[in-house]
C-alpha positions in Angstrom: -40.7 122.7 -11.1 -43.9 122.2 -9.2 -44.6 124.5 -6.4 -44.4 121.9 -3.8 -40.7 121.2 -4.5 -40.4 124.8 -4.4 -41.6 125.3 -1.3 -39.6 122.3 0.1 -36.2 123.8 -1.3 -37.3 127.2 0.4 -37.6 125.3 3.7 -34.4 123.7 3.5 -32.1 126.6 1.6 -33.2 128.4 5.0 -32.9 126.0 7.4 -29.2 125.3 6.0 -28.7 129.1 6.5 -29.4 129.1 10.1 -27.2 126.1 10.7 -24.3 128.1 8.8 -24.8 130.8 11.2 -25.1 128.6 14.2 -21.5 126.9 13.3 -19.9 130.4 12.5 -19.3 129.6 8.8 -18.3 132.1 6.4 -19.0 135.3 8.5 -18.7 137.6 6.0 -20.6 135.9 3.3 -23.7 135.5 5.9 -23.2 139.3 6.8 -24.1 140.0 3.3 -26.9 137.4 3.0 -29.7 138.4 6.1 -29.9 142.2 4.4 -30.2 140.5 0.7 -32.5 138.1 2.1 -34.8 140.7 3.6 -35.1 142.7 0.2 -35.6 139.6 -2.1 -38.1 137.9 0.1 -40.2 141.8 0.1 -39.7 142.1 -3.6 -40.8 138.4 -4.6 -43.8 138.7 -2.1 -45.1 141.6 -3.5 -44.8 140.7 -7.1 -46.4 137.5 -5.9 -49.3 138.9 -4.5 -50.2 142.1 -6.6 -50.6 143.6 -10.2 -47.5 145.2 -11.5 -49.0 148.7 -12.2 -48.8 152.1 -10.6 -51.1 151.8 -8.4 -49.9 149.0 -6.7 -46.4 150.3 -6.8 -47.4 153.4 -5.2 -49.1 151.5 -2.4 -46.1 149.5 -1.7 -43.7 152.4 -1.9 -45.8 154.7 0.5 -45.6 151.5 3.0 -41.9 151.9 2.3 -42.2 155.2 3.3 -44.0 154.8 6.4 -42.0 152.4 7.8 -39.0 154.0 7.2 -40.3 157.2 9.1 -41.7 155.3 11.8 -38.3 153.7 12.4 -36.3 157.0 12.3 -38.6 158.4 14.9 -38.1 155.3 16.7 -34.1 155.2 16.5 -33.6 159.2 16.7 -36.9 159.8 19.6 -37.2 156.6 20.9 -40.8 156.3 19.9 -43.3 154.6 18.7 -41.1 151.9 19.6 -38.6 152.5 22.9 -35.2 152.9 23.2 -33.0 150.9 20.8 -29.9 151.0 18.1 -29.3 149.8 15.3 -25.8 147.9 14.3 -23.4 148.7 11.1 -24.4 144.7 9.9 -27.4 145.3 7.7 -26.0 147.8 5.3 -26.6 151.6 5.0 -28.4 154.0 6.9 -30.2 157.2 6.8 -30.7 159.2 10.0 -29.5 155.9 11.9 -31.9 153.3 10.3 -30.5 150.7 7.6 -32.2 150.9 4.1 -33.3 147.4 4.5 -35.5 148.2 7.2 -38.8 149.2 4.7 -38.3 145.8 2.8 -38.1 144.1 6.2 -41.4 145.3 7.4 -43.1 144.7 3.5 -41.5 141.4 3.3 -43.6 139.8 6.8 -47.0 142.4 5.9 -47.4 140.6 2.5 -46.6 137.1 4.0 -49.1 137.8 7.0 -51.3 138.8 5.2 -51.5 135.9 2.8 -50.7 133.6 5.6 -53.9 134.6 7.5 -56.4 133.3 4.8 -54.1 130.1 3.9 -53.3 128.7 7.4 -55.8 130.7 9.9 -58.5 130.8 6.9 -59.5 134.1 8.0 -57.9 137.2 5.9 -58.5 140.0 8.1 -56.6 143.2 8.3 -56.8 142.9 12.5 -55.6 138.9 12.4 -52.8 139.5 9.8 -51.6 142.6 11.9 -52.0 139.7 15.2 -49.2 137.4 12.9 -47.0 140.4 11.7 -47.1 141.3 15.7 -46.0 137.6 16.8 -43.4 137.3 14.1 -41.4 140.4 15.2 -41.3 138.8 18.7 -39.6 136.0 17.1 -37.5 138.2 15.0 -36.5 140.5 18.3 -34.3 137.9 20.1 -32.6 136.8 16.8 -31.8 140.4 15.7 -29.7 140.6 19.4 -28.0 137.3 18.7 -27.2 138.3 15.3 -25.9 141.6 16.4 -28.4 143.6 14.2 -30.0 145.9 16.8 -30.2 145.8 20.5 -33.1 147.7 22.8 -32.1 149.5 26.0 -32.5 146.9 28.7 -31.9 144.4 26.5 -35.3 143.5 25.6 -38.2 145.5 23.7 -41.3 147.0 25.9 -45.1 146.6 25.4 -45.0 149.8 23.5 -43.0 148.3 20.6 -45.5 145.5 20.6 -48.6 147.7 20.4 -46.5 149.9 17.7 -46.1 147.2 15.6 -49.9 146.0 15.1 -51.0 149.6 15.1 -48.4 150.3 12.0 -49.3 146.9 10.4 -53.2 147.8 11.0 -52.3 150.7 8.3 -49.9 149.6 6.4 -52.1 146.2 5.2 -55.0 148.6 5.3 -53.7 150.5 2.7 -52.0 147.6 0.5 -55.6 146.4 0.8 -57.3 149.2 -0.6 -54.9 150.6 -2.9 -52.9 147.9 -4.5 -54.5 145.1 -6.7 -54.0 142.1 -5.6 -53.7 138.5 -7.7 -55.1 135.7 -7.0 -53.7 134.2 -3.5 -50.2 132.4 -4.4 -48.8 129.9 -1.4 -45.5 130.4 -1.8 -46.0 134.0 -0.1 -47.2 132.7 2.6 -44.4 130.0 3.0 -41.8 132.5 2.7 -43.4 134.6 6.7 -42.6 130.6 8.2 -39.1 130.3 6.4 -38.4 133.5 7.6 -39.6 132.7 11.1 -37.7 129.0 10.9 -34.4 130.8 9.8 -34.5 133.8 12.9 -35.5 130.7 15.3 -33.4 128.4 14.4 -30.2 131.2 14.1 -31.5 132.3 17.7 -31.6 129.0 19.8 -28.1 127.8 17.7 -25.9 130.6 18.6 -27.6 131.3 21.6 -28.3 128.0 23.5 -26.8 125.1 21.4 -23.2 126.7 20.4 -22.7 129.5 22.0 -19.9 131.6 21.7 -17.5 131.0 24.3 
């Protein structure tokens, strides 16, 4: 299979997933599918993107790490994001914050930063912390339709915004100089827009084009 009919069946196995979610089809099949989506789309875009080998695995778990603590001190002290909950719908938690959480931040670093040099042809740590930035704006509305986590007021503050390229800022920084990276595979970066595509496209169907009466 060549990669360009990969990427086209990424595209569209997403897209169709955001139309099952906008008709309200098999609910508790799509529960199940956003939290195995987020850890399959992490683990394929890091074994994309860098060496198997302990080094790299060590990089990637202490991002792991650090996104996990930064989200508990979120949830539990309502910084360094704001004020905001999560929902029972994407699996387990620890001290309030689903598991999936770490794999959701890896899965949209790795992408960014692969995405800055193939689309923006510039692979900086400050312009793929910029993309990871603008994707979770996109990903903050869909997460409220989807019921995953709501913020206080209903909508997140500047801080979380500035929290998030800070924490990306040191997350890449240390994928970049700890794990070893392969040679630049497209795919990775296909898989931040099929992300976005599949939270946009979820968001404005439930929300605007059938909404829930």
């Amino acid at each position: 299979m060549t990669k360009r009919r990969l990427i086209v069946m990424l595209y569209a196995f997403f897209i169709a997933g955001a139309l099952v979610h906008t008709l309200r089809l098999l609910p508790l099949i799509m529960i199940l599918f956003t939290p195995v989506m987020i850890v399959t789309v992490a683990v394929a875009a890091f074994a994309l993107t860098y060496q198997i080998s302990a080094k790299s695995v060590a990089a990637g778990a202490a991002v792991l790490v650090l996104t996990f603590l930064c989200e508990t001190s979120g949830v539990n002290l309502g910084f360094p994001f704001g004020d905001y909950a999560y929902t029972n719908l994407l699996g387990p938690k620890v001290l309030d914050v689903p598991l999936v959480l770490p794999f959701a931040w890896l899965g949209v670093l790795v992408p960014s930063w692969i995405a800055s040099g193939l689309f923006l042809k510039y692979k900086n740590v400050v312009v793929a912390s910029v993309v990871v930035t603008v994707s979770d704006a996109v990903l903050e509305f869909a997460a409220d339709t989807l019921d995953l986590w709501h913020w206080k007021g209903g909508l997140p503050t500047e801080l979380n915004y500035i929290s998030w390229f800070v924490i990306s800022y040191f997350s890449l920084s240390l994928l970049k100089k700890y794990a070893i990276e392969k040679e630049s595979n497209p795919l990775v970066a296909h898989l931040l827009v099929c992300q976005l595509l599949y939270f946009f496209l979820t968001d404005v169907g439930m929300r605007f084009v059938l909404p829930q009466s």
